[in-house]
C-alpha positions as a LaTeX table, in Angstrom:
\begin{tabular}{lrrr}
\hline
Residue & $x$ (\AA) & $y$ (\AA) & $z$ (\AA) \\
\hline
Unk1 & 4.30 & 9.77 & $-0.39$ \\
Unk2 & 5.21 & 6.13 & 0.37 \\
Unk3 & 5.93 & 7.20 & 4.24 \\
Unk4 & 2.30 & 8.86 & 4.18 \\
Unk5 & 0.45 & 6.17 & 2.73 \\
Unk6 & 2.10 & 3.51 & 5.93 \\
Unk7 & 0.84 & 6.36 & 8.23 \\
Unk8 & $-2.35$ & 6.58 & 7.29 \\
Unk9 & $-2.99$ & 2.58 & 7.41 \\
Unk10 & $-1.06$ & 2.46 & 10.92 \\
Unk11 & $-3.00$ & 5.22 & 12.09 \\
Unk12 & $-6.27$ & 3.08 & 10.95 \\
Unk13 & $-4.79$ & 0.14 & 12.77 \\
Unk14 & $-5.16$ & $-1.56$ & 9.14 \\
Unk15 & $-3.07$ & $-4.33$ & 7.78 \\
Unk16 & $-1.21$ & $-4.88$ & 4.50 \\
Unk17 & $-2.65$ & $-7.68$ & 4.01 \\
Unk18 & $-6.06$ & $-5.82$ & 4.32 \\
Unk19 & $-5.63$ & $-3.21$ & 1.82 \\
Unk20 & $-3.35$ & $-5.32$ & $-0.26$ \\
Unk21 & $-6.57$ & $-7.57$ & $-0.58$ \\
Unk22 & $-9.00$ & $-4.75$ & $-1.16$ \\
Unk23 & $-6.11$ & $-3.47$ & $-4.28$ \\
Unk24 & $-6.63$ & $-6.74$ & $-5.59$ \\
Unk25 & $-2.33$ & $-6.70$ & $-5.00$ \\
Unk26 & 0.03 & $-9.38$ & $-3.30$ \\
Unk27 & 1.02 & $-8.74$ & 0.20 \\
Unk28 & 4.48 & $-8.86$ & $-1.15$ \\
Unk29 & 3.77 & $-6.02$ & $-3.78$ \\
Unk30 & 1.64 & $-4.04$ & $-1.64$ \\
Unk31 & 4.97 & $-4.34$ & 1.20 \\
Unk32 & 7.55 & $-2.96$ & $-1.68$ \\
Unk33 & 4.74 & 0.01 & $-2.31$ \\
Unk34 & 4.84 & 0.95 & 0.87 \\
Unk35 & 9.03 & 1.08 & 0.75 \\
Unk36 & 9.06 & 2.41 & $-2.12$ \\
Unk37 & 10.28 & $-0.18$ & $-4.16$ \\
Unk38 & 7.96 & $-0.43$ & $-6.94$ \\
Unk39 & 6.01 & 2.95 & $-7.99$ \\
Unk40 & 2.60 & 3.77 & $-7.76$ \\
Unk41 & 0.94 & 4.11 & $-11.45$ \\
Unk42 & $-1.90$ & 6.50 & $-12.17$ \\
Unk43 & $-4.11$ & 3.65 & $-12.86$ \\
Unk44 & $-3.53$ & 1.85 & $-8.93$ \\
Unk45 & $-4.59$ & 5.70 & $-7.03$ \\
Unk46 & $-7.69$ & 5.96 & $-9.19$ \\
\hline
\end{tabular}
């Protein structure tokens, strides 16, 4: 899931930064997302 979400915003020529901003996340945490270093809750997809 992790891979697909990177694809999607790289398809989208979007930045981390971007959607980290618009998550309300770090860059930092929205990075280790991404790798799959810290898991998605229920509460961050809604």
């Amino acid at each position: 899931m992790y891979q697909r979400i990177r694809d999607l915003r790289e398809d989208h020529d979007i930045t981390q930064k971007f959607v980290a901003n618009l998550l309300s996340f770090s860059h930092t945490n929205y990075a280790k997302i991404e790798r799959g270093e810290v898991a998605l809750t229920a509460d961050v997809l809604v």
